[in-house]
C-alpha angles and dihedrals in degrees: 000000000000120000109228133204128186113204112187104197131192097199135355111313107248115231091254095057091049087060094057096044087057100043085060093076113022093115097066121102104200133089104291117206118175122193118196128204132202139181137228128226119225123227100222092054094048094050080049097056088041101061099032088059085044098055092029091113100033113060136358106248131028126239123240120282102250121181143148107268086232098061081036088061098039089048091055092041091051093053086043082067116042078045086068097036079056095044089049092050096049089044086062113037071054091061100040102038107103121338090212088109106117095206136056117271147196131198123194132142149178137223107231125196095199119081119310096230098044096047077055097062099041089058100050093047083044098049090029089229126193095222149357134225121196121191136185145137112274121286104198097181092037091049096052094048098054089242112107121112092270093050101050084040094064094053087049117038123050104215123089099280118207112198100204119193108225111231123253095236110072102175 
């Protein structure tokens, strides 16, 4: 039976993560599969947090996001590709980082729009995977509050979950 492993990603793993994702598991002898999912990020919602930090200490409300639906599109198209340029490069660093594995592996992935601990769990119910690692840069606010992607994870998926800090240093 194959050994999965969910990852759920905020950016491109660096090298150096990938080690360590790697090194996790290079004692088991079974077949290894790692899928990897990664959000994307929506357009609308990244012109919104832009403007609202840039107006943060100006005035009390923002105003409605108004543009045009084509720059709106291109916008959207354009994060849709740098999303699968991350994914491809994560997929990657995955596959090259330490041949110490026993057994054979795999490494594929997907970028999800839903939520991206929902589509977690999904996927680990989907696949059903063994376990789940979930790593991002540190969210101070989120993680004291119990409300962070691990956090909300562990009430929500049923498999051992690892929340992993990505290192400063990508490349």
């Amino acid at each position: 039976m194959t050994h999965t492993v969910v990852l759920l990603v905020e950016k491109p793993l660096a090298p150096v993560d990938a080690a360590q994702v790697r090194a996790l598991h290079a004692e088991l002898d079974e077949p290894l599969r790692y899928h990897v999912l990664m959000p994307v990020e929506d357009a609308a919602t990244r012109i919104e947090a832009s403007l609202g930090s840039l107006a943060a200490g100006e005035v009390v409300t923002v105003p409605g996001l108004v543009l045009p639906d084509d720059d709106l599109e291109r916008l959207q198209a354009e994060l849709l590709a740098e999303s699968r340029a991350s994914l491809a490069t994560t997929l990657d660093r995955l596959r090259t980082a330490g041949d110490d594995h026993t057994g054979s592996f795999e490494v594929d992935g997907e970028l999800v729009s839903v939520d991206p601990v929902d589509a977690l769990a999904t996927t680990v119910q989907r696949l059903d995977a063994r376990e789940a690692i979930v790593l991002t840069r540190p969210h101070l606010v989120a993680e004291f509050f119990h409300l962070d992607w691990t956090s909300r994870a562990k009430r929500k998926i049923g498999v051992p979950l690892l929340h992993l800090l990505e290192h400063r240093d990508q490349d």
